[in-house]
C-alpha positions, 0 to 999 in steps of 0.5 A: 876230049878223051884223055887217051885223045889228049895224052897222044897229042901231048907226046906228038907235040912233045916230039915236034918240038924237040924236032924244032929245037934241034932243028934250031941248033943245027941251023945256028951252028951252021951259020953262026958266023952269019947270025953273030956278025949280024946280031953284033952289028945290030945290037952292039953284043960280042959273038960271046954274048950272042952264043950265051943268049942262043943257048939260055933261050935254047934251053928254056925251051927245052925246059918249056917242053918238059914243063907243058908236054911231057910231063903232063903226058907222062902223068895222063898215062900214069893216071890212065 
């Protein structure tokens, strides 16, 4: 595989990516009244608790995509 080949399919899954995560925050946003009673009646935590884990997990897929799509990226096409 060329490393121009790789870089553009970094930044592609780069951009699906962050595609989902917000695709993922608007769909809990919209229903966080659903998914908190849910989650609350299934595993006992407040609807605090639920908005603090959604958006820890949240973020560290974000930081996940930095991490292994966009940085490497950024680096292919520095060094290319």
């Amino acid at each position: 595989m060329e490393i121009d080949t790789l870089r553009k399919a970094l930044e592609w899954s780069t951009v699906l990516h962050y595609a989902v995560a917000t695709i993922w925050f608007i769909a809990y946003r919209r229903h966080r009244r659903w998914y908190g009673g849910l989650i609350e009646r299934l595993f006992g935590l407040s609807k605090a608790e639920v908005d603090e884990q959604v958006f820890l997990l949240l973020g560290l897929y974000k930081i996940g995509i930095l991490l292994f799509f966009l940085i490497p990226s950024i680096a292919l096409r520095i060094a290319s």
